[in-house]
C-alpha positions as CSV (number, residue, x, y, z in Angstrom):
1,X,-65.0,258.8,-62.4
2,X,-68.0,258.8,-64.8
3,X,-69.6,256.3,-62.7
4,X,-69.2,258.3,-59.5
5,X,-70.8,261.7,-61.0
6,X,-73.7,259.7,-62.3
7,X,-74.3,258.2,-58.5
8,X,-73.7,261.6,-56.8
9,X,-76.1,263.2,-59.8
10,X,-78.8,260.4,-59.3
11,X,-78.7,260.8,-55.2
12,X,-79.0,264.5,-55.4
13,X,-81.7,264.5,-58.1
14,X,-83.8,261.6,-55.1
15,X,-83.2,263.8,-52.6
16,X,-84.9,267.1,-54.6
17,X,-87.7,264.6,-55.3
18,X,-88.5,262.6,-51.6
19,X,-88.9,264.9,-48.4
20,X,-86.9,264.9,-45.2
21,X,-87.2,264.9,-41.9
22,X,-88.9,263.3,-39.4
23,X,-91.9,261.2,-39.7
24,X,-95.1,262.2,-37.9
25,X,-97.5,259.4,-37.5
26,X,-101.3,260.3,-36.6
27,X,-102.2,256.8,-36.6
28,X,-105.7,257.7,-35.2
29,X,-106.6,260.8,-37.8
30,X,-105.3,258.1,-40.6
31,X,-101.9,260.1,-42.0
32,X,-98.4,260.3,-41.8
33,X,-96.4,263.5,-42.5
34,X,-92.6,263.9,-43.1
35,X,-92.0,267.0,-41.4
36,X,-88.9,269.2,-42.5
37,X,-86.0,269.5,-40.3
38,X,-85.7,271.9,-37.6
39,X,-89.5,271.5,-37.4
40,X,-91.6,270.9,-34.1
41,X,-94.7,268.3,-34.8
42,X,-97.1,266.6,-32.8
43,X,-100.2,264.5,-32.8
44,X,-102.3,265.7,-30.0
45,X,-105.4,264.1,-28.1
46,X,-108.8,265.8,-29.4
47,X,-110.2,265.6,-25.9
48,X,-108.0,268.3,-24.6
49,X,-108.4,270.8,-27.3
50,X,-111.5,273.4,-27.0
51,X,-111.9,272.9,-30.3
52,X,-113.0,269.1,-30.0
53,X,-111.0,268.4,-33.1
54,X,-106.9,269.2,-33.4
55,X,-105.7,266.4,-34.3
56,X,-101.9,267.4,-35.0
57,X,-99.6,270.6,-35.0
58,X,-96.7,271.5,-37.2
59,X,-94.5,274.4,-36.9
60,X,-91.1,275.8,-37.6
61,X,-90.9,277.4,-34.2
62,X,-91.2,275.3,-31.1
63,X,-94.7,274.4,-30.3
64,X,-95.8,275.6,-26.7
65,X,-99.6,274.6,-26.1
66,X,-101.5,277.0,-24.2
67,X,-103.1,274.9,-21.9
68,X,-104.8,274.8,-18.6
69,X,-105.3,271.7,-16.5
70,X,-108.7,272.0,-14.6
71,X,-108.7,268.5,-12.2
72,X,-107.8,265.9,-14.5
73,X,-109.0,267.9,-17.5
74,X,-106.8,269.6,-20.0
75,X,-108.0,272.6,-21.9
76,X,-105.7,273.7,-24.6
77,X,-106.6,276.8,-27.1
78,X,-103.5,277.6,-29.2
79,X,-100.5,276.1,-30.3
80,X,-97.9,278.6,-29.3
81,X,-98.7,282.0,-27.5
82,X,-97.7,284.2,-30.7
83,X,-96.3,283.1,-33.9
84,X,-92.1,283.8,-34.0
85,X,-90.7,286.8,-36.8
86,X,-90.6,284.3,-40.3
87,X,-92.7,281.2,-38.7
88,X,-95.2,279.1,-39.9
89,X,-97.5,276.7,-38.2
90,X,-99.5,274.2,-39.4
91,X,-102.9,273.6,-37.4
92,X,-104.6,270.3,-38.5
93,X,-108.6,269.8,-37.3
94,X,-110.5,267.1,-38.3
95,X,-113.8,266.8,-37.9
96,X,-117.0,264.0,-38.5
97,X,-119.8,265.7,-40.7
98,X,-122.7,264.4,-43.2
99,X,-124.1,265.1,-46.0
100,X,-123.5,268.7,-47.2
101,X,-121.8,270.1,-44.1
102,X,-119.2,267.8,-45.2
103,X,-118.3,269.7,-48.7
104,X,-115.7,272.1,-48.7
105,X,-116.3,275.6,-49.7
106,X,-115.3,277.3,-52.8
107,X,-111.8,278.1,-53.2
108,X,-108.9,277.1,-55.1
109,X,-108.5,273.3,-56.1
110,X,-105.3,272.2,-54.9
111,X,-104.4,268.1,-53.8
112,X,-102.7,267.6,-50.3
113,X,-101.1,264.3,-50.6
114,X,-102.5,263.4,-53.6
115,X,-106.4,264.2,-52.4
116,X,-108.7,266.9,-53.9
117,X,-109.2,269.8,-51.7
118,X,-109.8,273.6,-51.8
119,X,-107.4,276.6,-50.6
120,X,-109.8,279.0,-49.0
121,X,-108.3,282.4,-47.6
122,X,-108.7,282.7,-43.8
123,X,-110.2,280.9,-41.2
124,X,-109.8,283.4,-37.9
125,X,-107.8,280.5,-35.9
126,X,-104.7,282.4,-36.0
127,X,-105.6,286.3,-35.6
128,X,-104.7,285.7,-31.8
129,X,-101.4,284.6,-32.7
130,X,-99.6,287.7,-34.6
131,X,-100.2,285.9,-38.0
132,X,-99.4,288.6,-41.3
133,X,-101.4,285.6,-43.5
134,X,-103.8,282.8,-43.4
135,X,-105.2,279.9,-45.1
136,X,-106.5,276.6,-45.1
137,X,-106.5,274.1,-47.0
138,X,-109.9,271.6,-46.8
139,X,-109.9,268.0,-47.6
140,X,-113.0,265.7,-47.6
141,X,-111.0,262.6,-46.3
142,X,-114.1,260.2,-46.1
143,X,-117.6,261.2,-46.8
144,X,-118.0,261.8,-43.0
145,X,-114.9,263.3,-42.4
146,X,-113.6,266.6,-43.7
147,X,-110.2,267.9,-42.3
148,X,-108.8,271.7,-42.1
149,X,-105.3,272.2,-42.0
150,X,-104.9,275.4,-41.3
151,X,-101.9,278.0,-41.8
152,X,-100.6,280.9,-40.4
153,X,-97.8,282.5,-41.2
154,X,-96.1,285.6,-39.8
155,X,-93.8,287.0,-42.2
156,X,-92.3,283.5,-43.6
157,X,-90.0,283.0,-46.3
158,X,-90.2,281.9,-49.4
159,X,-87.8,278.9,-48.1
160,X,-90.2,278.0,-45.2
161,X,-93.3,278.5,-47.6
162,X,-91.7,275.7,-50.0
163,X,-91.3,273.4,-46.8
164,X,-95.0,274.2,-46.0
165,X,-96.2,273.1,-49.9
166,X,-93.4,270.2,-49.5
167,X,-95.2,268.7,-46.8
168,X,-98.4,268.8,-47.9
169,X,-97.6,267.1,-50.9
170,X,-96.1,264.1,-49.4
171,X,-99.1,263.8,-46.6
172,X,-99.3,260.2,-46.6
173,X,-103.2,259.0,-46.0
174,X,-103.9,256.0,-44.6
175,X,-107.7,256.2,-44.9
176,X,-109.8,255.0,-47.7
């Protein structure tokens, strides 16, 4: 009986300490991301974002791209048309820089899967979207790359919050 509490004790204490969910592979940004469960995730193709440089999205509401197809073109501007009561979504850029424009801003120093980068407060990608909160999170990944993942968040819990920070602790880089 001893035996069995000390199993059931050392898999629950594991569990607190590993995250769950599905695996979210963005072979060509160079991470992987275990995204909670009941989340929708994707890696998406820069070439049809406006932006140039989306490189994934992550959100505990079901992501609906606003996209328009012009020929064989896609145009896409926003994850989902408006953020749901208590969502979060995750909106991860990446883009190539040198020298200084590559150097985050000032902020708070936070890691994001083990990685140095700053918490800055806003970045206006998610005022269209019905977003009661913003941040981002900037990480210099190589010294010509430097990625924003940014937040937005319209009312979300502290539950779906802890997901968020769960997330981003675990991102798994696979970059120099």
């Amino acid at each position: 009986m001893r035996l069995a509490i000390a199993v059931a004790i050392s898999l629950a204490l594991a569990a607190c300490s590993q995250p769950t969910g599905n695996v979210l592979d963005v072979a060509r940004a160079g991470f992987r991301v275990t995204v909670p469960h009941g989340w929708d995730a994707r890696g998406t193709d820069r070439a049809e974002w406006a932006d140039e440089d989306t490189v994934a999205l992550f959100a505990s509401q079901p992501l609906d791209p606003q996209c328009e197809a012009a020929g064989s073109a896609v145009n896409c501007t926003t994850p989902v048309a408006s953020l749901a009561e208590g969502a979060v979504l995750v909106w991860w850029l990446s883009e190539n820089c040198a020298g200084a424009s590559c150097e985050p801003p000032n902020g708070e120093r936070v890691l994001v899967g083990g990685r140095p980068a700053t918490r800055i407060a806003t970045s206006h990608l998610c005022d269209s979207l019905g977003a009661t909160a913003e941040h981002a999170y900037l990480v210099t990944v190589t010294p010509q790359r430097l990625d924003a993942i940014v937040v937005c968040e319209r009312s979300a819990t502290d539950e779906t919050k802890a997901r968020l920070l769960d997330m981003l602790e675990h991102v798994s880089w696979q970059t120099p």
